[in-house]
NUDOMAR-675509 format. One record per atom (N, C-alpha, C): residue in one letter; x, z, y. Coordinates in steps of 0.2 Angstrom, whole numbers, padded with zeros to 4 digits, always signed. Layout:
AXZY
...
END
This chain:
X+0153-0096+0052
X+0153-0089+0051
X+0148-0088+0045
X+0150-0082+0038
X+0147-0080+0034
X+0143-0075+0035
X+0149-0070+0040
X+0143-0061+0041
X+0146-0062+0046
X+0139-0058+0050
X+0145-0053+0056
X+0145-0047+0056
X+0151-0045+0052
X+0152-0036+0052
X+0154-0033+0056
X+0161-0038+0059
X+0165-0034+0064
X+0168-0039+0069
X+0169-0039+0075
X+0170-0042+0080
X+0177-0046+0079
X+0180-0038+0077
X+0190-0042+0073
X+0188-0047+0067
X+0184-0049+0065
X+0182-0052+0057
X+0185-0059+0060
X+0184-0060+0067
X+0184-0067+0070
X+0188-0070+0075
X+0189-0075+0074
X+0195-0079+0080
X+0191-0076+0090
X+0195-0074+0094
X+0193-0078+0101
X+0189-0080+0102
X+0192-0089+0100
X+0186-0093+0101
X+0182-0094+0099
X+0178-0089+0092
X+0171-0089+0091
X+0168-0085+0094
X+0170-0081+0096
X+0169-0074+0099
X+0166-0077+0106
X+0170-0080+0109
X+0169-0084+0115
X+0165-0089+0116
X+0164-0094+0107
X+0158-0098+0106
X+0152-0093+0107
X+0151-0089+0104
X+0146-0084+0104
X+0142-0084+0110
X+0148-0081+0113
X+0144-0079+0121
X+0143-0085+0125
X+0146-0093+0124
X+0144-0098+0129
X+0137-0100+0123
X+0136-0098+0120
X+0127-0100+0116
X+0126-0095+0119
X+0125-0088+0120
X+0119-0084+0121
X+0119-0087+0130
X+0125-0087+0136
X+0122-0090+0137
X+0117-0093+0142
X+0119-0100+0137
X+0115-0106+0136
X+0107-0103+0133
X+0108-0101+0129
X+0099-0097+0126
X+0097-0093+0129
X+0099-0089+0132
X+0097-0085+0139
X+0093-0090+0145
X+0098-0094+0146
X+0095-0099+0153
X+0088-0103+0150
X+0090-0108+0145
X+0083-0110+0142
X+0078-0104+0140
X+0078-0100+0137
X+0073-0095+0138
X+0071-0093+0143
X+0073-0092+0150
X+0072-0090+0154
X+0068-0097+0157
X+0072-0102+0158
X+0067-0110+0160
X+0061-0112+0156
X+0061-0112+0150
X+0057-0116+0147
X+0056-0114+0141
X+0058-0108+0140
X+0057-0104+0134
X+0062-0108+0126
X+0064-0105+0121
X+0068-0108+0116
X+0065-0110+0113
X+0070-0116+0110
X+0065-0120+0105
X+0066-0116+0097
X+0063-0118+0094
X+0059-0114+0088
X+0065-0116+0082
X+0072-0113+0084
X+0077-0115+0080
X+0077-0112+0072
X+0075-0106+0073
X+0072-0101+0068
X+0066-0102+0066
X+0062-0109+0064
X+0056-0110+0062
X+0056-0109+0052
X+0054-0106+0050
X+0057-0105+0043
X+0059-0100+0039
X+0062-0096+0046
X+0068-0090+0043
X+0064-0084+0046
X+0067-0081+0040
X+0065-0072+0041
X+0071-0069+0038
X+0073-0065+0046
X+0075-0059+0045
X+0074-0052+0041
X+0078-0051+0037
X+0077-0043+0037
X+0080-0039+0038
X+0077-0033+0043
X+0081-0028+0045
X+0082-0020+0040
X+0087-0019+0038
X+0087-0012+0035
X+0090-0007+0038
X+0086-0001+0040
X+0087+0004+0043
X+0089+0010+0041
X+0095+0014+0041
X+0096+0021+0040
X+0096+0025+0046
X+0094+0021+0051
X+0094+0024+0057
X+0090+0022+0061
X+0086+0026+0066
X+0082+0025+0071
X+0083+0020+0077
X+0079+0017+0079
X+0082+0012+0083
X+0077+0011+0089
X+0078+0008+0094
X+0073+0005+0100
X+0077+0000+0102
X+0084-0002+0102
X+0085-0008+0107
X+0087-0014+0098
X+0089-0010+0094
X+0093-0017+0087
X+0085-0017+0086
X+0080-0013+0085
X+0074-0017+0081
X+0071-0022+0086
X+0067-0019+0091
X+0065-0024+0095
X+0068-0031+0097
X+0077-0031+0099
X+0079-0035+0100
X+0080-0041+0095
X+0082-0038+0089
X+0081-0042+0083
X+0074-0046+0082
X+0071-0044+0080
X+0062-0044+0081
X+0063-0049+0085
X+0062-0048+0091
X+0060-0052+0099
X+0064-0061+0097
X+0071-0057+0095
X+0077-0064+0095
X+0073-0069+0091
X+0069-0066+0085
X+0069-0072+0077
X+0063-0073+0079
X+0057-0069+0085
X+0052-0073+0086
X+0052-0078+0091
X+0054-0078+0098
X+0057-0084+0102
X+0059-0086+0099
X+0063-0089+0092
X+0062-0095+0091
X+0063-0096+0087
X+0056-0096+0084
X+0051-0100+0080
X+0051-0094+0074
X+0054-0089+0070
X+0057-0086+0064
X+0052-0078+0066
X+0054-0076+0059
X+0050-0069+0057
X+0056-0065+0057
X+0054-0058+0058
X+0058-0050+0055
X+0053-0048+0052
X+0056-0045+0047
X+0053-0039+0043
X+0056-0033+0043
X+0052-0029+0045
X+0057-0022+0045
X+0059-0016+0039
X+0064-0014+0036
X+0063-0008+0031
X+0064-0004+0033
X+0061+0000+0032
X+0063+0009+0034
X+0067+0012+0030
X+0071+0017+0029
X+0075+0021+0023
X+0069+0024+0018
X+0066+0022+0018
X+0062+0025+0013
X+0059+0021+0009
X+0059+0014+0012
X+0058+0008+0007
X+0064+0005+0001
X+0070+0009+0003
X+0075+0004+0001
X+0079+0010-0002
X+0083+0015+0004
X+0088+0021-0002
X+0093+0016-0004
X+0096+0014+0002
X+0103+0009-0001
X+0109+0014-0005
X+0110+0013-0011
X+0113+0016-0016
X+0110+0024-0018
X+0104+0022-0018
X+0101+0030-0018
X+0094+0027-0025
X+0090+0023-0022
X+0083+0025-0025
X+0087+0017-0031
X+0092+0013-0026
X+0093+0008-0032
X+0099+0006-0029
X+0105+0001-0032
X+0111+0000-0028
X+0111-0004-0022
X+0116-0006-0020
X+0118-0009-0014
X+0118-0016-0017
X+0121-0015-0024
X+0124-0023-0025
X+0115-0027-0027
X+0112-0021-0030
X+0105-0026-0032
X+0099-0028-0026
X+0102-0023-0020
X+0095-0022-0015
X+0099-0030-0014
X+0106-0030-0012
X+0107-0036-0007
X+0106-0044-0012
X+0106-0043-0020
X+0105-0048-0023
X+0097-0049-0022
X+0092-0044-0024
X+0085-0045-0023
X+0084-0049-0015
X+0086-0048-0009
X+0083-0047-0003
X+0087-0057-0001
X+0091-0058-0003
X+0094-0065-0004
X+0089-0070-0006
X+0084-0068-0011
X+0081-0072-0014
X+0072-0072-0011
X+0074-0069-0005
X+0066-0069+0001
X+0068-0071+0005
X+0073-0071+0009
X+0074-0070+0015
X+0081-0073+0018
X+0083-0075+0023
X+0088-0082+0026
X+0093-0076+0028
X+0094-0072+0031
X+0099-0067+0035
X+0096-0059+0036
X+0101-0055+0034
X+0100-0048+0033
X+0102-0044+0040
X+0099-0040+0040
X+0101-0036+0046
X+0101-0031+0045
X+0107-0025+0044
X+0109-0019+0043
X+0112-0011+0046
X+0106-0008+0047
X+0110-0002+0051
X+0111+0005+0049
X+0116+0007+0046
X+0117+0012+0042
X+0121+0017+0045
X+0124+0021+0042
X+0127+0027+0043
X+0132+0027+0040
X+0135+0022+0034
X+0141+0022+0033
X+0145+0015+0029
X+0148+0013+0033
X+0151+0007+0035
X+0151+0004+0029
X+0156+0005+0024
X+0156+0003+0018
X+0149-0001+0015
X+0145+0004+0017
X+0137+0000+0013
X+0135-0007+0017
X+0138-0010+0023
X+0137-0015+0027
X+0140-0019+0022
X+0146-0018+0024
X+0154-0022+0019
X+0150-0024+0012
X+0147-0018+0006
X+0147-0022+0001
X+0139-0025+0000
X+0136-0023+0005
X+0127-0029+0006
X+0132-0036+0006
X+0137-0036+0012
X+0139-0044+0013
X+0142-0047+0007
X+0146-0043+0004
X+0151-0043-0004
X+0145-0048-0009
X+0139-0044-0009
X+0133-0047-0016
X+0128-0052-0013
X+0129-0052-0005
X+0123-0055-0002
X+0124-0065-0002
X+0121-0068-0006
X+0120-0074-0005
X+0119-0077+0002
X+0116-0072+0006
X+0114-0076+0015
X+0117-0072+0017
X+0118-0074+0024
X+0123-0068+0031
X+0121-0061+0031
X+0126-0057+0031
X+0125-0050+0034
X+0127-0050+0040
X+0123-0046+0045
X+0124-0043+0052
X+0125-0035+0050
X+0129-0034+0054
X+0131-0025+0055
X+0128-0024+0061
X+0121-0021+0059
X+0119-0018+0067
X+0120-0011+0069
X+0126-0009+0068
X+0129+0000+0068
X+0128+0001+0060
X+0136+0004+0063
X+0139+0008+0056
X+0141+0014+0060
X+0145+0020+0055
X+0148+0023+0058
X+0156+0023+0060
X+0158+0015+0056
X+0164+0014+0059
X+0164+0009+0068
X+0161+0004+0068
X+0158-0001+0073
X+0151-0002+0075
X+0151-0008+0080
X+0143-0007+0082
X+0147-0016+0087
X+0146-0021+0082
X+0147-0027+0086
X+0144-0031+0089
X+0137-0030+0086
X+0132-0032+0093
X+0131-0028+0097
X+0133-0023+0099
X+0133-0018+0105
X+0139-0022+0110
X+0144-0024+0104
X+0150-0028+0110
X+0148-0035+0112
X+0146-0037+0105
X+0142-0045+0110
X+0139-0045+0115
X+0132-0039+0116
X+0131-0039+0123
X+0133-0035+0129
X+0138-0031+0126
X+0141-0030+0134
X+0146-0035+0135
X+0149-0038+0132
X+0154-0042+0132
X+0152-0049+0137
X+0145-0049+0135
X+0143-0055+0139
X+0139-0053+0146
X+0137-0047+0146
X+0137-0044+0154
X+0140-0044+0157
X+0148-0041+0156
X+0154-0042+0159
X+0155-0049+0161
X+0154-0055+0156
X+0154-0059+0157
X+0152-0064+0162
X+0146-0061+0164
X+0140-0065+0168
X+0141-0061+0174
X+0146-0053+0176
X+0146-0053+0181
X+0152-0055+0187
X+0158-0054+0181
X+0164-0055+0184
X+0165-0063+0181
X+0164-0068+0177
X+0165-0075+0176
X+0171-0075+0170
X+0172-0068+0166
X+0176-0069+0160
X+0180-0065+0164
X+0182-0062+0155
X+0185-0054+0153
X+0195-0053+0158
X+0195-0062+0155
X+0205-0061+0156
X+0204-0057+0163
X+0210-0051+0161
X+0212-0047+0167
X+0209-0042+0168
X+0203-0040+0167
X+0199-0035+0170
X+0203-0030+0167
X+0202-0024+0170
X+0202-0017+0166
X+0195-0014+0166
X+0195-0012+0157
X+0189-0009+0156
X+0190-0001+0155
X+0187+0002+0155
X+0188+0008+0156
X+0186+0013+0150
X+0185+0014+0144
X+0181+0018+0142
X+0180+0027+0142
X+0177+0029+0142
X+0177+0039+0145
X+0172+0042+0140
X+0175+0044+0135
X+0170+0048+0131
X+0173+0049+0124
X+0170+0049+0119
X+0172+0051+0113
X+0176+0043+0109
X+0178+0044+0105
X+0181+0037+0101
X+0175+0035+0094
X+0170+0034+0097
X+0167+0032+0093
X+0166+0025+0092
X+0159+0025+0085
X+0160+0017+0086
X+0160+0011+0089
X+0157+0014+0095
X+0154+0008+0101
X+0161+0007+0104
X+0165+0013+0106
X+0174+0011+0108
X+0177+0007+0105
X+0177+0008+0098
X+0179+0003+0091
X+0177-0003+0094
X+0172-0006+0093
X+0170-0013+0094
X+0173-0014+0103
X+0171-0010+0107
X+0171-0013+0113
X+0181-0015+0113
X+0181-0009+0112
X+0191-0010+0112
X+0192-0017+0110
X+0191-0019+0103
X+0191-0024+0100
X+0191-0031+0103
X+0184-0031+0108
X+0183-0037+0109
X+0186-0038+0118
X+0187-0031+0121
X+0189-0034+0127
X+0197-0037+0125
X+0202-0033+0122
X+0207-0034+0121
X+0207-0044+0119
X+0203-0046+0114
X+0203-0052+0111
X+0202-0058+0117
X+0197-0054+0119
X+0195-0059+0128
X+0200-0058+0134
X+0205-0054+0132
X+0211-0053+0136
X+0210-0048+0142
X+0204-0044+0141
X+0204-0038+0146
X+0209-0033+0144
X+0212-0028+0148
X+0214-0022+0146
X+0211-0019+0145
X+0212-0013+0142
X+0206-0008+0139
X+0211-0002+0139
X+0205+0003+0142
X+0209+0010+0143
X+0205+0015+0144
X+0206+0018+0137
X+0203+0026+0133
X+0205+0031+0136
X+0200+0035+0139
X+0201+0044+0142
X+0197+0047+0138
X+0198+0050+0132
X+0196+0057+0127
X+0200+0063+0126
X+0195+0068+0125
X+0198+0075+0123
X+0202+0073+0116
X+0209+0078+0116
X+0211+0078+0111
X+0207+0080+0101
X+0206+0076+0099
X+0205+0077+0092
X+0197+0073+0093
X+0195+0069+0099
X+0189+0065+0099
X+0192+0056+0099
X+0199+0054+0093
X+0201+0049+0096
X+0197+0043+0095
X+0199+0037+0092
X+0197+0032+0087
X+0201+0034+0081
X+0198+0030+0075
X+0202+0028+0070
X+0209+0027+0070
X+0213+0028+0065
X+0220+0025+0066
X+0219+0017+0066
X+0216+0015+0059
X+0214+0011+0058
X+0211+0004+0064
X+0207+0008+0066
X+0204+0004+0072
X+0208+0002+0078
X+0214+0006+0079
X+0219+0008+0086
X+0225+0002+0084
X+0225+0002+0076
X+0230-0004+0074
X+0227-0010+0074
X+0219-0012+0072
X+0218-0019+0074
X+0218-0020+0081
X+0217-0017+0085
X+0216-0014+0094
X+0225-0018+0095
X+0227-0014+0091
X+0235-0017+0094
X+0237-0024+0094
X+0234-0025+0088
X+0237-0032+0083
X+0232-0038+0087
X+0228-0039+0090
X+0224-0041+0094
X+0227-0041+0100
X+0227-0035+0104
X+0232-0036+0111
X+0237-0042+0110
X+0243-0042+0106
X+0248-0041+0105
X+0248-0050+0106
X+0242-0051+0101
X+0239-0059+0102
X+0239-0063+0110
X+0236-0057+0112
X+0229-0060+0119
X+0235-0059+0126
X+0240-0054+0123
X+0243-0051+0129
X+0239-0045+0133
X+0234-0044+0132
X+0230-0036+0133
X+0234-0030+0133
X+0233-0027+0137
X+0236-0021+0136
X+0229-0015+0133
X+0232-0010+0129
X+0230-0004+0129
X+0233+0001+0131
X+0228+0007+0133
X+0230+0011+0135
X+0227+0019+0134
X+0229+0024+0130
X+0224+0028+0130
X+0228+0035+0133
X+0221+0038+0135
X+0224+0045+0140
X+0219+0051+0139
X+0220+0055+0143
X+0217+0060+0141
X+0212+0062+0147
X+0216+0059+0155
X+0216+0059+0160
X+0206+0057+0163
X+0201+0058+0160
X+0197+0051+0166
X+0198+0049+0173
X+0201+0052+0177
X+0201+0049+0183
X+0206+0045+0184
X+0213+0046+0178
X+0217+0040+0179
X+0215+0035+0175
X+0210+0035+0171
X+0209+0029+0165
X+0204+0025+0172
X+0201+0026+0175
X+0194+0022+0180
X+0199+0019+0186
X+0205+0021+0188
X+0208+0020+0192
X+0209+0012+0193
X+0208+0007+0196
X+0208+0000+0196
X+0203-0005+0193
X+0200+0002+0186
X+0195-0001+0181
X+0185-0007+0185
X+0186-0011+0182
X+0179-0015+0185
X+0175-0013+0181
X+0176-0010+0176
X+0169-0007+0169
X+0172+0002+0169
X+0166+0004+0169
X+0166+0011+0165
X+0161+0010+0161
X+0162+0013+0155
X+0156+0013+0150
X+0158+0020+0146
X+0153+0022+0145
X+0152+0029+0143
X+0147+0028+0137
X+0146+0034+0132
X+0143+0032+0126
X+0141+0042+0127
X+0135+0043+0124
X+0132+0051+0121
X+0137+0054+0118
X+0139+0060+0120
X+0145+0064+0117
X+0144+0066+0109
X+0137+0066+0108
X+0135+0066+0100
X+0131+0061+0097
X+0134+0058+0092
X+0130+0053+0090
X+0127+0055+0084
X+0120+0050+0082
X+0115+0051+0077
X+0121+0054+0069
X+0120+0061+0065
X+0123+0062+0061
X+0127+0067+0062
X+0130+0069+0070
X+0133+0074+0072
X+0131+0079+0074
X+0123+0078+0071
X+0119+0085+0076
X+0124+0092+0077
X+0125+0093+0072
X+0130+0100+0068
X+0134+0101+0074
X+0138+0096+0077
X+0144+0096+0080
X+0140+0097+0090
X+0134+0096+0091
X+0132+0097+0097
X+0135+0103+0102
X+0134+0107+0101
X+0136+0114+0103
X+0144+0114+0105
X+0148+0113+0098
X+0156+0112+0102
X+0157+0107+0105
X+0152+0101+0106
X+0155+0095+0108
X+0153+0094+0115
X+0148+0098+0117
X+0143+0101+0127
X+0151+0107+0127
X+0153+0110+0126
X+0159+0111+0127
X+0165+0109+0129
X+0166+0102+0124
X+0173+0098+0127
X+0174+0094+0132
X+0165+0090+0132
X+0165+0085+0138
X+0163+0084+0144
X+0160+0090+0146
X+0159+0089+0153
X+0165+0084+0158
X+0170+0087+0158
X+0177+0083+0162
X+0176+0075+0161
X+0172+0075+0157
X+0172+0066+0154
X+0165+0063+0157
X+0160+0068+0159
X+0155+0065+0162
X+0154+0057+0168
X+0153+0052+0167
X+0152+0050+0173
X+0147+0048+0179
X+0150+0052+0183
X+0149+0054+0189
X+0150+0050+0195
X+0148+0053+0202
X+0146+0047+0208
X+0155+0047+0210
X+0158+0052+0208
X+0163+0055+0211
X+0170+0050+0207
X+0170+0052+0200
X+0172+0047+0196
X+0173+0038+0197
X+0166+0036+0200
X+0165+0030+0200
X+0167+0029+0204
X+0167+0033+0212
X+0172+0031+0217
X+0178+0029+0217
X+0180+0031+0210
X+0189+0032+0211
X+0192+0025+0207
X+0185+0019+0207
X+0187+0014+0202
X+0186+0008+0206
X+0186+0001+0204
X+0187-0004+0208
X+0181-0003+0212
X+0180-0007+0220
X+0174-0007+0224
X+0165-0009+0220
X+0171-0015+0217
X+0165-0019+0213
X+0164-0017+0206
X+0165-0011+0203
X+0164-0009+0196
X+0156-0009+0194
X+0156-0009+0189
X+0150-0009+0183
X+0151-0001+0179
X+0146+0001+0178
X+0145+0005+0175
X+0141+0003+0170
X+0141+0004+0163
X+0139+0004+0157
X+0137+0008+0151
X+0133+0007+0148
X+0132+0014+0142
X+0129+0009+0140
X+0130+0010+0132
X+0126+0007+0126
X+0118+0009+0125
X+0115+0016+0129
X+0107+0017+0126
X+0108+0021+0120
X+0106+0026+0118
X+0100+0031+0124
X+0107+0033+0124
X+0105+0036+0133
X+0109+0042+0136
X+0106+0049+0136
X+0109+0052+0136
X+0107+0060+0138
X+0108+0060+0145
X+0104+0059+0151
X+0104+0058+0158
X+0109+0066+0159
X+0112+0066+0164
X+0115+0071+0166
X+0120+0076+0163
X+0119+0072+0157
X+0127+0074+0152
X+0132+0070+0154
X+0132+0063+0150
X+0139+0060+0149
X+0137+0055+0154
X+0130+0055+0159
X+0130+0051+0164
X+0125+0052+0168
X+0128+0054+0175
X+0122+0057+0181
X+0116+0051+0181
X+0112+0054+0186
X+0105+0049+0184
X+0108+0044+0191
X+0110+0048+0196
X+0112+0043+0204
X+0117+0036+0200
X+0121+0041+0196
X+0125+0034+0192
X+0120+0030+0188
X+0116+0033+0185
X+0113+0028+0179
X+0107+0023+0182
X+0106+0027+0190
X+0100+0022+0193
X+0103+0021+0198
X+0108+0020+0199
X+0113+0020+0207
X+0116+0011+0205
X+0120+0009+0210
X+0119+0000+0214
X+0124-0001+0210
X+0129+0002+0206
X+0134-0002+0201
X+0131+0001+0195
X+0127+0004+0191
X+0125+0002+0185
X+0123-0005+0184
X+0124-0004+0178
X+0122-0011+0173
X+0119-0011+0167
X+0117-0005+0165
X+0114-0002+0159
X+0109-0006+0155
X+0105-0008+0160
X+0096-0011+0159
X+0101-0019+0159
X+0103-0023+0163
X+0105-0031+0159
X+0108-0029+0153
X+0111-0024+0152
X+0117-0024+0145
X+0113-0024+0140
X+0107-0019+0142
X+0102-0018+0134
X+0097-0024+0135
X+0097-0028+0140
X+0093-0034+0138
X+0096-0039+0135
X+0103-0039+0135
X+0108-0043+0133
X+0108-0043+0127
X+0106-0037+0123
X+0105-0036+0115
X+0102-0043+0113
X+0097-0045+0114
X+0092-0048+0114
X+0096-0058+0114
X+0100-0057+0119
X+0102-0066+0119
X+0110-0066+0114
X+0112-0060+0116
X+0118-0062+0111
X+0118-0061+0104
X+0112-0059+0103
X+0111-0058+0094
X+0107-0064+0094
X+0102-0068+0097
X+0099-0077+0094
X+0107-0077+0094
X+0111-0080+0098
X+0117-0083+0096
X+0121-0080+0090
X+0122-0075+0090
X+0126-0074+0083
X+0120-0078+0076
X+0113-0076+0077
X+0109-0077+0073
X+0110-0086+0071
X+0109-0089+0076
X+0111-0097+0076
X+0115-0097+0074
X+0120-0095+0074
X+0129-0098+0073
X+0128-0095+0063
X+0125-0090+0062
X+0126-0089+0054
X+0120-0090+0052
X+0115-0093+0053
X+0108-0099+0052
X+0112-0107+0051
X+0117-0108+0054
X+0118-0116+0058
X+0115-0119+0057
X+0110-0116+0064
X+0104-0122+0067
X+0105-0122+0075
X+0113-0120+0078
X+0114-0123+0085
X+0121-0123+0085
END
């Protein structure tokens, strides 16, 4: 692997490589701590957006083992503002071993990797968010023994976390199945590698309007904030559309016995997700957002190639 932009960037079996190293780096971390594979290597993180789980997590991954992060904030950098894309990512090539990028608009990920001599991560865009899927992907993984089969459910807006997630259950052979309000969809763009990918794996898609049909037989619910970072404008029409999409105790009844509930972080408790659900016996929230953490070493190792 050169970058990791986008989940579709990559075959299955990498995808699946990924997740049997994290894993593996999960269990040694847990027994005996990791060994100092990133001894050497510094991370840089560039930030157009606010973070708590990609800073830390990034951070925590490059220090467990052996490596630095360095963090920039939007105001040390102004990716195509105080100076280009193409110069920050040629300057920053020549300090530092792997970049880490969280922006507001997609393109500026794509062309850091385009000028960038060392690997580029996309830690959110406004199109994707693929280490959101690497770690839910490996959650699901560790609860149910792998994705073939499952129905995942998603209920909420077609943002970029639907994007990536869609992406990677379909790849790993889950069905995946959308309930959104009308004009809240995904990308055309995104719907068409979502096809091109089932199409491969055998996956079915599914999108509705319905949530109580979309969770029907489903073992994942995942839910995302009805407004995300840049949509503040849109808050007011948008506590308008989705109440019906909430997930709720009532909701969650109506889905497999053994389901998981999911959200990416941070939730607006009590909007797109009750607190009984979000601290009740099928959430999974807290492993999912600790899962940031091991699935991003493995992607880190696999474009380091030091495991």
């Amino acid at each position: 692997m050169k970058h990791f932009l986008d989940v579709s960037d990559h075959s299955p079996a990498e995808i699946q490589d990924l997740l049997d190293l994290a894993i593996s780096l999960k269990k040694e971390h847990f027994e005996k701590g990791n060994r100092p594979l990133f001894a050497g290597k510094v991370l840089a993180m560039i930030f157009q957006k606010p973070s708590l789980r990609t800073r830390v997590s990034f951070d925590m991954a490059m220090r467990h083992m052996g490596g630095d992060a360095l963090y920039l904030s939007p105001n040390e950098i102004g990716l195509g503002k105080r100076e280009s894309i193409a110069d920050v990512a040629r300057v920053m090539a020549g300090y530092v071993q792997v970049v880490m990028a969280r922006v507001f608009d997609h393109q500026h990920v794509v062309e850091l990797a385009k000028w960038s001599s060392v690997p580029v991560i996309n830690g959110l865009s406004d199109y994707s968010h693929p280490c959101q899927a690497m770690a839910d992907a490996l959650t699901i993984q560790e609860k149910f023994g792998s994705l073939k089969g499952l129905n995942v459910a998603y209920v909420g807006d077609g943002n970029n976390v639907a994007v990536s997630l869609m992406h990677i259950s379909v790849m790993l052979g889950a069905n995946f199945i959308i309930a959104n309000p009308e004009g809240y969809e995904m990308p055309a763009a995104a719907q068409k590698i979502g096809a091109d990918l089932a199409a491969k794996s055998g996956a079915n898609i599914t999108y509705l309007r319905d949530p109580h049909e979309a969770v029907r037989s489903a073992q994942v619910i995942y839910t995302d904030t009805w407004t995300s970072m840049g949509q503040e404008e849109e808050t007011a029409k948008r506590e308008a559309v989705f109440p019906p999409y909430q997930v709720n105790q009532k909701l969650v009844s109506e889905a497999d016995k053994d389901v998981i509930v999911m959200h990416c972080l941070p939730a607006h408790r009590n909007h797109e997700l009750t607190d009984d659900v979000a601290d009740g016996p099928h959430s999974a929230i807290f492993p999912q957002a600790h899962n940031r953490l091991h699935a991003q070493k493995a992607i880190l190792a696999r474009l380091l190639d030091v495991a």
